[in-house]
mmCIF file of the C-alpha atoms, coordinates in Angstrom:
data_MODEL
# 
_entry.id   MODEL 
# 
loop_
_atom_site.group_PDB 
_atom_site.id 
_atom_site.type_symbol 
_atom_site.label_atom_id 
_atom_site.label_alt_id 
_atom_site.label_comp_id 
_atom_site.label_asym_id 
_atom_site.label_entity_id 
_atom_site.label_seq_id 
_atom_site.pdbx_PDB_ins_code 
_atom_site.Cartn_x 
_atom_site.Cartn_y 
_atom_site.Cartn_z 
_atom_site.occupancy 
_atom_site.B_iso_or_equiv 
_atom_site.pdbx_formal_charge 
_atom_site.auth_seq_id 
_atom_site.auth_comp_id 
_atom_site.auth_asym_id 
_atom_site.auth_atom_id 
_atom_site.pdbx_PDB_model_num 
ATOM 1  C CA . UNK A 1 1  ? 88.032  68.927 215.378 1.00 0.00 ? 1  UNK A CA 1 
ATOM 2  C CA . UNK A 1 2  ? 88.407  72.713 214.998 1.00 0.00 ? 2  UNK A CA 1 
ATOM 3  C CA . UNK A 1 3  ? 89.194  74.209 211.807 1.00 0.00 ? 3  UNK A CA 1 
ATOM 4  C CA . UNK A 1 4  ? 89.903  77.886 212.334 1.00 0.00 ? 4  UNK A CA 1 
ATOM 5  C CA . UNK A 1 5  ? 90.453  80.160 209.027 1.00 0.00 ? 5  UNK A CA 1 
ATOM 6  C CA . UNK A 1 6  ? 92.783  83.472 210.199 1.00 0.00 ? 6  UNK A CA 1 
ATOM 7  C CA . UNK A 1 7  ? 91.928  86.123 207.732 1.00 0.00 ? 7  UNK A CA 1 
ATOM 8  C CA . UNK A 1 8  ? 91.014  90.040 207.977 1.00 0.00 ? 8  UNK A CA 1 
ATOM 9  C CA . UNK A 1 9  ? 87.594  88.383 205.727 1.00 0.00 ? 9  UNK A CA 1 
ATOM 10 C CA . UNK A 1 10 ? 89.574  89.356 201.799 1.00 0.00 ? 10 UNK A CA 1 
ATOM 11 C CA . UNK A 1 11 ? 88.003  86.728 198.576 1.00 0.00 ? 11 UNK A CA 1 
ATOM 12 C CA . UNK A 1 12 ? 91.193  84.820 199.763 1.00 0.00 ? 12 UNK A CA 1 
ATOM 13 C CA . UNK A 1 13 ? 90.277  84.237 202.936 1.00 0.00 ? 13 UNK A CA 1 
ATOM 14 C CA . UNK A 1 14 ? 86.799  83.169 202.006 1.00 0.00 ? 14 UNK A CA 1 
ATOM 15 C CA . UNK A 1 15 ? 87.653  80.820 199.197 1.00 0.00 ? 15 UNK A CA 1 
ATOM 16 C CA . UNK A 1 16 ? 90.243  79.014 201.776 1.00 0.00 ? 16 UNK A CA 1 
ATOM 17 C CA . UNK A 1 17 ? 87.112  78.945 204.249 1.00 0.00 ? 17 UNK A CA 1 
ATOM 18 C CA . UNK A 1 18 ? 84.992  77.233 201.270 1.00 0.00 ? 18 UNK A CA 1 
ATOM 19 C CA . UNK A 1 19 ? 87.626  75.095 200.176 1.00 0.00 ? 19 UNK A CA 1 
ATOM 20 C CA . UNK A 1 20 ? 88.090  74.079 204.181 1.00 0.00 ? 20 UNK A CA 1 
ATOM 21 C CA . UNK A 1 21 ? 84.636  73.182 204.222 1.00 0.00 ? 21 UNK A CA 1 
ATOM 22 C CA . UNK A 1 22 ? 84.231  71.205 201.462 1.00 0.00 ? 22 UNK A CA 1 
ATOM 23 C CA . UNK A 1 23 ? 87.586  69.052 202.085 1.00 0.00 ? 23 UNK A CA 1 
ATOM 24 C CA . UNK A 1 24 ? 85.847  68.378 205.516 1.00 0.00 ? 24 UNK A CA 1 
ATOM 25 C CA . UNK A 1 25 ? 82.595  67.264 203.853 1.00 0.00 ? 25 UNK A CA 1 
ATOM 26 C CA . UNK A 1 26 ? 84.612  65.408 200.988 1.00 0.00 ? 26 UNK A CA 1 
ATOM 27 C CA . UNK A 1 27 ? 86.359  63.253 204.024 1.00 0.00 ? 27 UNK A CA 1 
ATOM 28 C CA . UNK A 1 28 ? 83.405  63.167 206.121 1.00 0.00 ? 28 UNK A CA 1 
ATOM 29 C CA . UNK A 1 29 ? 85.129  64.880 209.105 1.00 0.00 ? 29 UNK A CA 1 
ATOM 30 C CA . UNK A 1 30 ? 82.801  66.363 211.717 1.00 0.00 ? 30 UNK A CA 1 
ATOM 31 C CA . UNK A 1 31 ? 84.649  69.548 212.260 1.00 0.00 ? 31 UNK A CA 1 
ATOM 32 C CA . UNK A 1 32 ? 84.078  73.623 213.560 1.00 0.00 ? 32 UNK A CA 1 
ATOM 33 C CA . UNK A 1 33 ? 84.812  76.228 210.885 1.00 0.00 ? 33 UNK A CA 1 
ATOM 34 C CA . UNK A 1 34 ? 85.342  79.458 212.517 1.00 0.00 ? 34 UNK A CA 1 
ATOM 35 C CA . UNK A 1 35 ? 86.612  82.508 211.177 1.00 0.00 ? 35 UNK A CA 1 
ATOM 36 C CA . UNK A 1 36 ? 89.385  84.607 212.829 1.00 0.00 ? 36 UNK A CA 1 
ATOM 37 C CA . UNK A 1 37 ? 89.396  88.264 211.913 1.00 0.00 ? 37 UNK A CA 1 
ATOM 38 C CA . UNK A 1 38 ? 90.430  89.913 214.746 1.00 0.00 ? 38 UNK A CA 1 
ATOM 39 C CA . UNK A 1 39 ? 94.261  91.239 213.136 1.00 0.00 ? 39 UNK A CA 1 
ATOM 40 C CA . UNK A 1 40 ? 95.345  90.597 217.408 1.00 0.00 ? 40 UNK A CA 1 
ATOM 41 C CA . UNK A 1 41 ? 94.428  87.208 217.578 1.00 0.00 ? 41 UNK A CA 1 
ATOM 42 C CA . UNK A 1 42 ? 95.878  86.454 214.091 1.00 0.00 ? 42 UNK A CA 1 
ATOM 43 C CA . UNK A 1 43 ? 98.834  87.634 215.033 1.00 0.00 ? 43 UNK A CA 1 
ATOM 44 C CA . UNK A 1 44 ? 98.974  85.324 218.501 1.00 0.00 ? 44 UNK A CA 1 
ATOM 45 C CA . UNK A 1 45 ? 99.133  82.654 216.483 1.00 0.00 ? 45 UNK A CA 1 
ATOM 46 C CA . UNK A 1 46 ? 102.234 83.702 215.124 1.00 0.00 ? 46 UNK A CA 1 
ATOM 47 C CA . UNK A 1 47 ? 100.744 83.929 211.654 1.00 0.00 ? 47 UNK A CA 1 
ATOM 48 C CA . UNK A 1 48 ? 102.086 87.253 209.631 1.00 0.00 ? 48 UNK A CA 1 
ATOM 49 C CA . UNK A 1 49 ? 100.487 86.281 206.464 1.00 0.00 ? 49 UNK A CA 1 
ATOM 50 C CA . UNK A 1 50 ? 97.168  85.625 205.547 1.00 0.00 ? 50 UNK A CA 1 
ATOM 51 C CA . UNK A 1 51 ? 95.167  83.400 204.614 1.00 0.00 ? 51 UNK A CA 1 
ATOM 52 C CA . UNK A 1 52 ? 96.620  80.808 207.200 1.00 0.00 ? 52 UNK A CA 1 
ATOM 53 C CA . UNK A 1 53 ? 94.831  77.534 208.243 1.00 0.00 ? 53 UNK A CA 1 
ATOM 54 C CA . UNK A 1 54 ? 94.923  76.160 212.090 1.00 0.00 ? 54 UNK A CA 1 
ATOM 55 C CA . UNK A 1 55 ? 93.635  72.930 213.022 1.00 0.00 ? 55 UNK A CA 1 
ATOM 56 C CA . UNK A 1 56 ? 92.939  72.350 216.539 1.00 0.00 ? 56 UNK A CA 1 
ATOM 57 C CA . UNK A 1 57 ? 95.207  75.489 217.198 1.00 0.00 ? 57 UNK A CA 1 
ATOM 58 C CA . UNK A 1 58 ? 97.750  74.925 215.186 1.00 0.00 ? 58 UNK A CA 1 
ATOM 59 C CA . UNK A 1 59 ? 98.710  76.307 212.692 1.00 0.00 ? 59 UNK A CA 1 
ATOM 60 C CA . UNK A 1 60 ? 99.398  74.164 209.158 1.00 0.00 ? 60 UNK A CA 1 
ATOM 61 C CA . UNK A 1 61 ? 98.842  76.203 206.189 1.00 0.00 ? 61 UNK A CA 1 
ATOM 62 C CA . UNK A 1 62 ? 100.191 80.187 205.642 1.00 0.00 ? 62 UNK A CA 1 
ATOM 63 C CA . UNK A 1 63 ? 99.867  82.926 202.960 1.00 0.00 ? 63 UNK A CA 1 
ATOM 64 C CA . UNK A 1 64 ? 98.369  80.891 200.620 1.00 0.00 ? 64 UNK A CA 1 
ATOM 65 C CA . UNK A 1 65 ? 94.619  79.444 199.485 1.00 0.00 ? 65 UNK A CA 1 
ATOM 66 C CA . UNK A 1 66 ? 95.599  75.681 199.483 1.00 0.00 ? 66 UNK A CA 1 
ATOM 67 C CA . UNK A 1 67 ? 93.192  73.303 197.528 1.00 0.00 ? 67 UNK A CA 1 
ATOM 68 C CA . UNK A 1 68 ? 90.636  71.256 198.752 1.00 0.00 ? 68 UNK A CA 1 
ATOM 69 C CA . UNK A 1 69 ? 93.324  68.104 198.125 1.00 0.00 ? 69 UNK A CA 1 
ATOM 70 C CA . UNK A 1 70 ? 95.691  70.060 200.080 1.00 0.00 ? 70 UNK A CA 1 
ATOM 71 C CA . UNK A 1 71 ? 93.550  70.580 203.320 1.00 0.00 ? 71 UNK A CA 1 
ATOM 72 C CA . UNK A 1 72 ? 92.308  67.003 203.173 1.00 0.00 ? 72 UNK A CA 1 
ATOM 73 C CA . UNK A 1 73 ? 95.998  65.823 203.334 1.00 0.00 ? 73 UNK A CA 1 
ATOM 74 C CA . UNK A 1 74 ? 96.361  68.128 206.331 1.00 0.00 ? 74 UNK A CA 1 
ATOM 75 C CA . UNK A 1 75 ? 93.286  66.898 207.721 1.00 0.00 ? 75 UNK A CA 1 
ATOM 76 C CA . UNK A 1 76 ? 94.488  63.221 207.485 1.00 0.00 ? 76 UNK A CA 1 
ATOM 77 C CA . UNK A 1 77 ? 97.469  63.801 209.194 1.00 0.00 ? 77 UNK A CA 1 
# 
């Protein structure tokens, strides 16, 4: 699994990359964190608002730093 965090790098961003990584660990999901800065590639996701959250390339959580319950739901899915 591929957890990719789209963010220009703002406390935001990093806090939904911490809380990402710790609802992984919490689950005990063997997963990829990487962080998207690049503004171009942000936007070919079709995200206009960041933080956003893609799993596996797609996009589930925008414009907001959703809690570790939050992405663990996500991740269950």
């Amino acid at each position: 699994m591929k957890i990719q965090i789209l963010g220009t790098g703002c406390p935001s961003c990093v806090k939904l990359a911490d809380n990402a990584k710790q609802a992984a660990a919490e689950a005990n999901i063997d997963c990829e964190i990487e962080k998207v800065t690049d503004i171009n590639q942000i936007t070919s996701f079709g995200v206009m608002m960041t933080p956003a959250l893609a799993i596996d390339g797609k996009v589930k959580i925008v414009g907001k730093v959703a809690s570790v319950e939050e992405i663990k739901t996500v991740l269950s899915e």
